[in-house]
Residue, then its C-alpha position, 0 to 999 in steps of 0.5 A: x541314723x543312716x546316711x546314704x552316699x553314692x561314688x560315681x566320679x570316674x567308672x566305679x558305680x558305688x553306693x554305702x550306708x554309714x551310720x553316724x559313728x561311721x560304721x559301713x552298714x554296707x558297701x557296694x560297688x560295681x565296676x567297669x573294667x571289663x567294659x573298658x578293658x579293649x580301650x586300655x582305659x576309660x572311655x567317658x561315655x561308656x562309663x556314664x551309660x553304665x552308671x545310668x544302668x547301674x545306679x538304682x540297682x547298686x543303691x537298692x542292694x545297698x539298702x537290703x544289705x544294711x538291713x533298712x529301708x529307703x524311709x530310714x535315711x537321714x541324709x544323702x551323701x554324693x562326690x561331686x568334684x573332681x571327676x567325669x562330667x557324664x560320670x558325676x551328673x548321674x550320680x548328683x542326679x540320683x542323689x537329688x532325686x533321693x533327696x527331694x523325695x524324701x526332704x531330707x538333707x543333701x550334701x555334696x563332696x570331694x572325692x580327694x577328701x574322702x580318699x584321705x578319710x578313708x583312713x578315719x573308716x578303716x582305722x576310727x580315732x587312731x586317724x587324727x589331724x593334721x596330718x600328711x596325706x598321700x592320695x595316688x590312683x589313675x588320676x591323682x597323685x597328690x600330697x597335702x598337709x591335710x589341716x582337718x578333715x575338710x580342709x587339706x593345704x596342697x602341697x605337690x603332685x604330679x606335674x604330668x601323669x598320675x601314677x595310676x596311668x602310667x601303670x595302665x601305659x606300662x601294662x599295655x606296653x608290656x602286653x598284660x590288659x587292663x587294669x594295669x595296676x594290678x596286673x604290673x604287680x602281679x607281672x612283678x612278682x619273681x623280676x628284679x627291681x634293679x634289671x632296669x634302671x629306669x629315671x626317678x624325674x624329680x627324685x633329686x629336687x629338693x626344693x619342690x614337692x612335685x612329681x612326674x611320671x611321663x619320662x618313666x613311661x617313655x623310658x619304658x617304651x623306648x626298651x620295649x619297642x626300641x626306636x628304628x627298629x621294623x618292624x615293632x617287636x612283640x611285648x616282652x614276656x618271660x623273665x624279661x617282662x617280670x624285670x621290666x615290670x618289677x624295675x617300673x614299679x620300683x622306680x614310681x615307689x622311690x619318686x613317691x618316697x622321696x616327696x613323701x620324706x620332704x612332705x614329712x620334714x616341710x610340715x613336721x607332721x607325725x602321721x601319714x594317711x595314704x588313700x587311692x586306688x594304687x595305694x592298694x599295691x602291696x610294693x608300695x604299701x610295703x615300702x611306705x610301712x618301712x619308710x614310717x618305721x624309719x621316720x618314726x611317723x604312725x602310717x595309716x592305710x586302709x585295706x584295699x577295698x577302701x582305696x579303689x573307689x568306692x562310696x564308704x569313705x563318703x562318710x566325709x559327708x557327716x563331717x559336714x553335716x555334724x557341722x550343719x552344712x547342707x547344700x539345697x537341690x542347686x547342687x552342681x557338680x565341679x569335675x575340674x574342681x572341688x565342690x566342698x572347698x576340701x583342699x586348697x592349692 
């Protein structure tokens, strides 16, 4: 019984074949970074016009790698909420169109959920709620006492920057290109996580489990490029570029420890799920699995082709159509919102 899902929600065009015990039959995903690459970041238009020359044939490979053909289909799954209005009309789009041609059943997402379920595709029932949730990426950072698997209670995040982002501002500051997850991670390699003592915002607060990345940035840009100085120094390479690098990462690794500990004490949970696109940082996955060893808590990621984006984990959507919730051809999308009632501030 395959069910087609289809990610568009920022710059990935990604589309999957998951059966109904929720094996990926197939997983494919095209990415944009090098389009976006000369702007440091995503520029909304971009994506949604590459999505437009994409999405076809992202979902045809799609087919041909499960082995099926378009007939076979039972369902389609499509993220909704949040994301890129221009990003996620495409998407819903196709999938509408997928849906009223064939007259099978159609069913909308939320994007933060199915990071979390991610988990429940990389790992089967060892995934179990509730449970902790953890979902870091170039947009969200964001714990919730996930209750099931379509219902997460909020309960902080991020109160300016998503960690993501401010590992793109810190790339571009230190010269490195975009992505700049990936790149800071790599740049850390050989530097010293303690050279710079950089601020932990919020670390010490505990009474709320909110954080913040913004002074981080600033902090960094005040060492890079020093006020008062003319003229503006070249980045940092070197030595001094890889301690940079290391100090940064270090010091988003401690904020997110440090709410994750009262996350797990707020809500007593056993189990931590991480999902997200930075979730795939080895220095953070590495400081989490420890954290969970000392907690005495079972920690579930998944491999990092599950935590960028990508359409596997859409697999949420037999959750609701298990439970024999379906939306019609009026299916919208909800950038700033989640469609699917998913998680609840």
């Amino acid at each position: 019984m395959p069910l087609l899902t289809i990610e568009t929600t920022c710059d990935e065009t990604a589309a999957a074949i998951i059966s109904k015990d929720r094996r990926v039959l197939s997983s494919v995903v095209a990415s944009q970074d090098e389009l976006h690459a000369r702007w440091g970041g995503v520029v909304p238009e971009v994506a949604s016009r590459a999505h437009l020359e994409r999405i076809i044939p992202v979902i045809d490979e799609a087919l041909v790698k499960a082995g099926i053909a378009i007939s076979d289909l039972v369902a389609v799954g499509v993220a909704v909420s949040p994301g890129l209005v221009g990003s996620l009309l495409v998407g819903v789009s196709a999938a509408k169109a997928i849906a009223a041609t064939l007259n099978i059943p159609l069913v909308g997402y939320d994007h933060i959920a199915a990071h979390v379920y991610a988990c429940r595709v990389a790992h089967g029932d060892a995934m179990q709620w509730p449970c902790v949730a953890l979902v870091v990426s170039g947009g969200h950072t964001s714990l919730f006492h996930a209750i099931s698997p379509l219902e997460l209670n909020r309960l902080g995040g991020t109160i300016d920057d998503a960690a993501g982002e401010a590992f793109d501002k810190a790339a571009a500051l230190l010269g490195l290109g975009y992505p700049g997850g990936p790149l800071i991670e790599k740049a850390a390699v050989g530097g010293r996580a303690d050279a710079f003592r950089f601020p932990r915002p919020l670390s010490s607060d505990r009474t709320r489990l909110d954080m913040s990345f913004s002074g981080l940035k600033t902090a960094l840009r005040y060492v890079v490029r020093p006020v008062g100085v003319d003229p503006v120094p070249p980045p940092p390479t070197g030595q001094k570029r890889a301690d940079l690098a290391a100090s940064f990462q270090e010091a988003i690794v401690d904020s997110i420890l440090a709410k994750l500990f009262l996350a797990i004490q707020h809500t007593g949970a056993h189990t931590l799920a991480v999902g997200g696109g930075v979730a795939a940082n080895k220095r953070l996955r590495a400081a989490i699995e420890q954290f969970a060893i000392q907690q005495r808590i079972r920690v579930l990621i998944p491999p990092p082709s599950l935590c960028t984006d990508n359409a596997a984990m859409g697999a949420i959507a037999w959750e609701r159509l298990e439970q024999g919730s379906v939306d019609g051809l009026q299916l919208d999308i909800h950038p700033g919102t989640d469609r699917t009632k998913a998680y609840r501030s």
